[in-house]
C-alpha positions in Angstrom: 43.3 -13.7 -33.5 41.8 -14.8 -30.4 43.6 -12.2 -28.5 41.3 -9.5 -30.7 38.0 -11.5 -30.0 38.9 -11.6 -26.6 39.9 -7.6 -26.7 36.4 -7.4 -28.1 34.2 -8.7 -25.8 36.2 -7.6 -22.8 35.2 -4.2 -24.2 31.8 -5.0 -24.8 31.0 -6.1 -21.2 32.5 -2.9 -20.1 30.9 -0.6 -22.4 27.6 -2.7 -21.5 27.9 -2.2 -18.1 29.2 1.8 -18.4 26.0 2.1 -20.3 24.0 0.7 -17.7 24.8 2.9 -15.4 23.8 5.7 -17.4 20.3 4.2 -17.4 18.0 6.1 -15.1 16.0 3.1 -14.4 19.6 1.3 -12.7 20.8 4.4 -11.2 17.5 4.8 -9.2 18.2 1.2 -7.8 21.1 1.2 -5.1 20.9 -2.8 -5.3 21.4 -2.6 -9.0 24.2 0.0 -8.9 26.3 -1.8 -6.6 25.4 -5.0 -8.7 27.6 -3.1 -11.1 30.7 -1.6 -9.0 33.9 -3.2 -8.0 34.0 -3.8 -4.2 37.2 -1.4 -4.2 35.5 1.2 -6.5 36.3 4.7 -6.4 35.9 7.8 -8.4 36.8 11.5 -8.5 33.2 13.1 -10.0 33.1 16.1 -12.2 32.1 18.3 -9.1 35.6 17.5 -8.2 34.5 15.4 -4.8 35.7 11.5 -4.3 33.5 8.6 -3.7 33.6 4.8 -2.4 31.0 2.1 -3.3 28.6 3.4 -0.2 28.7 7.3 -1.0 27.9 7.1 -4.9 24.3 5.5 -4.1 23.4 8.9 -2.7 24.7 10.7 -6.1 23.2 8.2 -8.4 20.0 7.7 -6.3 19.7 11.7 -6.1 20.8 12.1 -9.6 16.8 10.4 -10.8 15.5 13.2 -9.4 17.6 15.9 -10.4 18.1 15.4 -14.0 15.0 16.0 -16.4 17.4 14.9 -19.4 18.5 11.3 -19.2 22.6 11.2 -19.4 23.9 11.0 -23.3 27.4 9.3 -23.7 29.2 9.9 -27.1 32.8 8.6 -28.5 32.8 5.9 -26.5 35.7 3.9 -27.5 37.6 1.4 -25.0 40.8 -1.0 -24.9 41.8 -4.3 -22.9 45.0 -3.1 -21.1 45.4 -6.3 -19.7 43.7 -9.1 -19.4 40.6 -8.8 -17.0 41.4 -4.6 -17.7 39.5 -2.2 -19.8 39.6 1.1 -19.9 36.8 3.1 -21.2 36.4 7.0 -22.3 34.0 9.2 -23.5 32.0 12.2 -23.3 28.6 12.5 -21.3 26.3 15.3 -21.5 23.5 16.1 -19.1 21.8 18.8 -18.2 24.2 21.0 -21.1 26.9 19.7 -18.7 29.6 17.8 -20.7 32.1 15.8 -19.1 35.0 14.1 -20.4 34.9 10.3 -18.5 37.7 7.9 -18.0 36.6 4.2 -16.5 38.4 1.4 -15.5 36.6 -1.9 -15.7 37.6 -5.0 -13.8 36.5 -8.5 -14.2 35.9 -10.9 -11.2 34.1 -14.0 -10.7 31.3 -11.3 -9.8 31.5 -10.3 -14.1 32.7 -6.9 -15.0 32.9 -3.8 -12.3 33.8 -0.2 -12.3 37.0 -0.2 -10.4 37.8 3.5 -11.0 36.0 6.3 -12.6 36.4 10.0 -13.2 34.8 13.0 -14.5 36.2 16.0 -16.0 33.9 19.5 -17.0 35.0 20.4 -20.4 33.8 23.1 -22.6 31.5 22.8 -25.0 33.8 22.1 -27.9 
């Protein structure tokens, strides 16, 4: 039983900390966006370019600016694949842009951080 409440809040912190990065407010704030990824963090974005810690401040910085809709995410489900691992997915709309994500989401002595994260254009069904 533990095990599951464990699960549960290992999930929550990620899911938490997914959804703050959706937040335009956090994404606009390079301090608070590397707050929130892992110091090995990397991701393959929808446009189908790859990104460290250092070049996603520009995207997420940038992004503010360039999206008049805030970011939606829907179906957001996540499980513990080990402990200190959770893997996230869902969908995220955005500018009639949706994208089918995958996170990974790694604890330290930091808290929770995106590890790896990638984006996939889908169609609108």
């Amino acid at each position: 039983m533990s095990g599951s409440n464990d699960e549960e809040r290992s999930v929550r912190a990620a899911v938490d900390g997914e959804l703050r990065l959706l937040d335009p407010g956090v994404r606009a704030s390079p301090d608070a966006v590397t707050a929130l990824l892992d110091p090995e963090f990397t991701e393959f974005g929808a446009s189908g370019r790859s990104y460290d810690r250092t070049s996603i401040l520009a995207v997420t910085s940038a992004a503010d600016e360039n999206a008049p809709e805030p970011i939606t995410a829907t179906g957001m489900s996540g499980v513990l694949l080990a402990p200190g691992l959770v893997h996230l997915t869902y969908i995220s709309v955005s500018n009639g842009l949706r994208v089918r994500r995958s996170s990974l989401w790694r604890r330290s002595d930091s808290g929770w951080r995106l590890y790896f994260h990638q984006g996939t254009p889908t169609g609108s069904s």
